[in-house]
C-alpha positions in Angstrom: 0.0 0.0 0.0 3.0 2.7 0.9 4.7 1.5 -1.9 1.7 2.7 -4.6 0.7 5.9 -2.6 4.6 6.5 -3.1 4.6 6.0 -6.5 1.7 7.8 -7.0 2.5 10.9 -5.5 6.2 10.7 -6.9 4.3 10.8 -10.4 1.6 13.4 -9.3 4.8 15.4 -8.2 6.4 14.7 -12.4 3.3 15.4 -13.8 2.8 18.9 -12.1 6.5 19.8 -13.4 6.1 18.4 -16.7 2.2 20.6 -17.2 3.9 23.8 -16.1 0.6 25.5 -15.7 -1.3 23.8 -18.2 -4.1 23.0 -16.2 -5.7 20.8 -19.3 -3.2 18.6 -19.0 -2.4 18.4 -15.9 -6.0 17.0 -15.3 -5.6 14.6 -17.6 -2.8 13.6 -16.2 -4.0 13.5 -12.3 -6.7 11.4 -13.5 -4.3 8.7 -15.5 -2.7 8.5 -12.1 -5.6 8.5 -9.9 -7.1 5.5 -12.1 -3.3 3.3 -12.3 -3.3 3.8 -8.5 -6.4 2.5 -8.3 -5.9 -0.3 -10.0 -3.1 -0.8 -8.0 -4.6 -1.1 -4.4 -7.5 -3.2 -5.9 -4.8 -6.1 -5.8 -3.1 -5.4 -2.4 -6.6 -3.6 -0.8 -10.0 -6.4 -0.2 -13.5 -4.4 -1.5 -13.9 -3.4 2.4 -10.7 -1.9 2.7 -11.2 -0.3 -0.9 -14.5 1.4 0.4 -12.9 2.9 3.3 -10.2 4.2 0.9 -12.7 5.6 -1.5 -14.7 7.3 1.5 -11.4 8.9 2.6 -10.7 10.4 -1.0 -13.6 11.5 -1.6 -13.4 13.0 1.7 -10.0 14.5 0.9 -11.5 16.2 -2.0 -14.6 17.8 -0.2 -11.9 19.4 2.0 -9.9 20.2 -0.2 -12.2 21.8 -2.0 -13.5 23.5 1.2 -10.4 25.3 2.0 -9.8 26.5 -1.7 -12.9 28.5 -1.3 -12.1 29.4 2.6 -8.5 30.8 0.9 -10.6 32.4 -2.1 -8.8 30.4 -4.7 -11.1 29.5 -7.5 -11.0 26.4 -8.5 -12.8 26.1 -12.1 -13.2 23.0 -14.0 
């Protein structure tokens, strides 16, 4: 599991570089990651533990989110 968050965030980390501001392709980018990850835990996670992951991204998001509008940053998309 801390081995595919790694890698994830290593490439999230790559594919921010490599977008320099495009934000068009850094989405599309985020959501190739997001999805391999996925896959990823799906073989090391069982559906329960899966759930509770989703719950806690999903959660993640929702405050993320959250404190984007708190700060006034305008997230559009």
């Amino acid at each position: 599991f801390e081995s595919v968050m790694t890698d994830s965030y290593k490439k999230m980390a790559e594919a921010k570089t490599e977008a320099a501001g495009d934000k068009a392709k850094m989405k599309a980018s985020m959501e190739s990651i997001m999805k391999e990850r996925e896959e990823a835990l799906s073989k090391v996670l069982t559906p329960e533990q899966m759930k509770t992951y989703d719950a806690q991204v999903t959660k993640n998001v929702k405050t993320a989110k959250h404190h984007m509008e708190k700060s006034g940053t305008k997230h559009t998309g």
